[in-house]
C-alpha positions in Angstrom: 60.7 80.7 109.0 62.8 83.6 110.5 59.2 85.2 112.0 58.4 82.2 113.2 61.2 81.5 115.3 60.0 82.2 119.1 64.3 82.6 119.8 66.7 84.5 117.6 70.1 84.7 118.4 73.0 86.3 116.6 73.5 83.8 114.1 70.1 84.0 112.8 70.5 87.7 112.9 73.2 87.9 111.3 72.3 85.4 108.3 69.0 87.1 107.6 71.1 90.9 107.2 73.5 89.7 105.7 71.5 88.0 103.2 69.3 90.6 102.7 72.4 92.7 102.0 74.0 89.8 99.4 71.0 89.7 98.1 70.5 92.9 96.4 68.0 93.5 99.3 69.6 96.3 101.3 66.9 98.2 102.7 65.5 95.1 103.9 68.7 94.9 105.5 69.1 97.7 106.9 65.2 97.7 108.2 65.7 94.0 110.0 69.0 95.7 112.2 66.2 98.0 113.0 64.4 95.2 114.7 67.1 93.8 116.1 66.3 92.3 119.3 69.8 91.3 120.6 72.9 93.3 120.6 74.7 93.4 117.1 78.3 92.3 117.3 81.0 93.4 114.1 79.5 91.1 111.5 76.7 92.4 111.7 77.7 95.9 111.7 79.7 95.3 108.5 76.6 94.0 106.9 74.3 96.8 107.9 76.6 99.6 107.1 77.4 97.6 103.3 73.9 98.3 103.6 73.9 101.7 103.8 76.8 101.9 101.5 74.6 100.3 98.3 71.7 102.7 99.2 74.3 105.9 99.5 72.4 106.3 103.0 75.4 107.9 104.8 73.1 109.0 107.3 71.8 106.0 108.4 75.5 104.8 108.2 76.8 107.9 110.4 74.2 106.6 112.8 75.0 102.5 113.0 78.7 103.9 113.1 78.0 105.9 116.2 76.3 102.4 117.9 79.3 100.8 117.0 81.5 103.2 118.4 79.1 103.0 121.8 79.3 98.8 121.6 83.4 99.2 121.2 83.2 97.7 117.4 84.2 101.1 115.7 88.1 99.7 115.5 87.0 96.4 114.5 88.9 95.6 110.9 85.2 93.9 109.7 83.7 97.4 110.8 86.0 99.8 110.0 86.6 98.5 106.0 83.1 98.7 105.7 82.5 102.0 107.2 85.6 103.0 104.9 83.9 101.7 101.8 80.7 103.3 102.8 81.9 106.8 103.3 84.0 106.8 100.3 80.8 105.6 98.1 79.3 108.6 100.0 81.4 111.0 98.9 82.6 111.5 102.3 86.5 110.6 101.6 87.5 113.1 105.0 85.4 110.8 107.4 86.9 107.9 105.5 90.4 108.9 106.5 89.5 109.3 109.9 88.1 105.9 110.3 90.7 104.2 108.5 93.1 105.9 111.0 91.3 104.4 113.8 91.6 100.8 112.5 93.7 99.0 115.2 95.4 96.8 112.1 94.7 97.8 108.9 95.2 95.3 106.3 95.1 94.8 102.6 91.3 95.5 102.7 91.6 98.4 104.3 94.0 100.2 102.0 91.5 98.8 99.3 88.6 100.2 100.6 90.4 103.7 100.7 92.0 103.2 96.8 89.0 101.4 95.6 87.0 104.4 96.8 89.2 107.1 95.5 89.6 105.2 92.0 85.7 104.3 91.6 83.8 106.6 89.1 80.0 106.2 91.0 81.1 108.4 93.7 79.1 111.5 94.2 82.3 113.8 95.6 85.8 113.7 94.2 88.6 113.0 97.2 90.1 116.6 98.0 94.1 117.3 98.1 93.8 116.6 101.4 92.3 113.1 101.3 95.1 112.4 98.4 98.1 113.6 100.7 96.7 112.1 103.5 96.4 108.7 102.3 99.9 108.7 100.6 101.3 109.7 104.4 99.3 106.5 105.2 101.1 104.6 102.6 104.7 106.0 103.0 104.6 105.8 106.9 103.2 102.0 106.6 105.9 101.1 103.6 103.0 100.6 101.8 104.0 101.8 98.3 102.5 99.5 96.1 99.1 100.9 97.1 101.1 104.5 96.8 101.9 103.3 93.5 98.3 102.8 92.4 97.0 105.8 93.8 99.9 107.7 91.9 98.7 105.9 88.6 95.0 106.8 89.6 96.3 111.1 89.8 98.2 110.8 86.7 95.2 109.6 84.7 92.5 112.0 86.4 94.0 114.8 87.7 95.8 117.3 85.5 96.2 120.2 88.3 97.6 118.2 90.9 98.3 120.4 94.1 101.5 120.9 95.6 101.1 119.3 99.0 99.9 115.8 96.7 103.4 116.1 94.8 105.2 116.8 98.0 103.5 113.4 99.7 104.5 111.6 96.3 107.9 112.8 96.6 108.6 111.6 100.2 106.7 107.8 99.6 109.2 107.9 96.7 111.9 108.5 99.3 110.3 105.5 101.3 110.0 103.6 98.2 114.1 104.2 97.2 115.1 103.0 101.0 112.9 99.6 101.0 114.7 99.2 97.7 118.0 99.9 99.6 117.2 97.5 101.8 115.8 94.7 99.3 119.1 94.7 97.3 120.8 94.4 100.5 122.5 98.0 99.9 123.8 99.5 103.0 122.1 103.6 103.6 125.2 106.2 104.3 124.6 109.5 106.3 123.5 111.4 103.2 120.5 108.4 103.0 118.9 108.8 106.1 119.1 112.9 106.0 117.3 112.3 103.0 114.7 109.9 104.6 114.1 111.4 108.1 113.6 114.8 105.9 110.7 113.3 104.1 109.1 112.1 106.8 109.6 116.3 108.9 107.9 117.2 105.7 105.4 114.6 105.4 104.4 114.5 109.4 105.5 110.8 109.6 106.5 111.3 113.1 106.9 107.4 114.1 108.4 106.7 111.0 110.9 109.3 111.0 111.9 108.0 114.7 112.3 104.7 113.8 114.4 105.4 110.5 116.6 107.7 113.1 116.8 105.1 115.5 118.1 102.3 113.2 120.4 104.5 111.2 122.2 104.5 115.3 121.3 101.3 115.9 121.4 99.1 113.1 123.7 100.5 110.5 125.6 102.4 113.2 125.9 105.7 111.4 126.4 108.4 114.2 124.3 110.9 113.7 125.1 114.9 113.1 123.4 118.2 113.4 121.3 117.9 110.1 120.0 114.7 111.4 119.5 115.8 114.8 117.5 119.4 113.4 115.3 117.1 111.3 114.0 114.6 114.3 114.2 117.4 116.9 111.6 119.6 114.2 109.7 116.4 113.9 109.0 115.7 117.3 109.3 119.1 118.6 106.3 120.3 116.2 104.3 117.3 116.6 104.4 118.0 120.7 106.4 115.5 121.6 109.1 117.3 123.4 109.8 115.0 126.4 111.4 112.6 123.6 112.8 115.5 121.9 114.6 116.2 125.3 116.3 112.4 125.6 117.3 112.4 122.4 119.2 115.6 123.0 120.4 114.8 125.8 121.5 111.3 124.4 124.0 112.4 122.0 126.9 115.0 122.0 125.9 117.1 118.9 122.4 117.4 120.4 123.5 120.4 122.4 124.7 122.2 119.1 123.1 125.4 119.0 121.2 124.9 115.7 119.2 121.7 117.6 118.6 123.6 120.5 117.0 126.0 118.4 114.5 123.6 116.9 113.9 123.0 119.9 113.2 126.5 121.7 110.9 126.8 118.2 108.9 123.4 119.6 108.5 125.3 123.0 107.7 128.1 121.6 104.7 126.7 119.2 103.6 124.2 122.4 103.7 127.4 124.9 105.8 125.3 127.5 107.9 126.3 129.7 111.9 126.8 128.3 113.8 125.8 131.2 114.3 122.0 129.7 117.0 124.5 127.3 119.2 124.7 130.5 
């Protein structure tokens, strides 16, 4: 019927991929977007690169995710799970990372795709530390710690020489973890709390996170801040080049001209090479 047809449009497209794919057909699949005759929007993408990912064709899949990145799809949540999925089947948990990083809203799918992918035994590459202390930054900057929680589970049943940078991420989403608790029980955070918190999130590189924690420790519980608080979000911002902010906040506050925060930040210059007359 579908060869017959003298006009295909998406939908038919789509249904004949994505049935192929469902199917247990993927190469017929992935040979039809081949053919396609009309531009492919993100269903079909998804399809294709599920495709890919149930033929462990990562090449074929680096390519379709190139075309979606050219049609504006690559950020697509449809898209970007599967090309999540598919890289993590393909042993390729770094490119993984990067896409799910991309994902203008990642959802409970997403996170899957990334556990589900780390956990599963048919992959052909193990995840690296880095992948592992990557995507628990993901979790603990997100408040995501029941998906920490499972990848946690996951490292304490395969991984007997866990390395230090994976037990330093798993220490600051525990921090996350104790605070959303906090918060849960309706427990009010002291000064000591949020040194505690915006420390995690220096160490983990949780730059956005660590700014917002600061922000509502002022703001919210109206706990003034002092140096230690100050060095910690001046180092955070400072080293992650955002000095401009670094600056206001500075600026903002009376202890923010103590000489220990305006260290951290003639560090910031320093590393960023810019110019040190914002010390003045």
């Amino acid at each position: 019927m579908f060869n017959g047809m003298s006009e295909r449009n998406l939908i038919t497209w789509f249904a004949m991929i994505s049935g192929y794919n469902q199917g247990g057909k993927p190469i017929m699949a992935a040979k039809l977007l081949s053919q396609i005759q009309v531009e492919p929007n993100e269903y079909i993408f998804a399809s294709a690169i599920s495709a890919c990912a149930s033929l462990l064709a990562s090449r074929l899949g680096e390519q379709i995710h190139a075309w979606a990145v050219k049609l504006g799809y690559s950020s697509n949540s449809f898209v970007s799970n599967s090309l999540v999925s598919m890289y993590m089947k393909c042993g390729q948990s770094r490119e993984a990372l990067t896409t799910f990083s991309g994902t203008a809203e990642p959802n409970s799918v997403s996170y899957n795709a990334l556990i589900m992918g780390i956990m599963a035994k048919e992959i052909s590459v193990m995840p690296d530390d880095f992948t592992y202390t990557s995507v628990l930054a993901v979790c603990a900057g997100l408040a995501s710690i029941p998906h920490g929680k499972q990848i946690h589970s996951h490292l304490i049943r395969t991984r007997l020489d866990k390395d230090v940078t994976v037990c330093n991420a798993l220490v600051n989403m525990k921090a996350v973890e104790i605070f959303e608790q906090m918060k849960e029980r309706g427990i009010n955070p002291d000064s000591v709390t949020f040194i505690r918190l915006i420390s995690a999130c220096n160490h983990a590189w949780l730059v956005d996170k660590g700014q917002e924690y600061f922000n509502s420790m002022v703001d919210i519980y109206v706990i003034a801040p002092d140096v230690e608080h100050f060095s910690c979000l001046i180092d955070l911002l400072g080293r992650a080049g955002r000095l401009k902010e670094a600056e206001e906040y500075r600026d903002k506050f009376p202890s923010g001209h103590d000489s220990i925060i305006l260290g951290c930040l003639l560090s910031a210059c320093r590393l960023h090479g810019d110019i040190i007359t914002r010390l003045i």
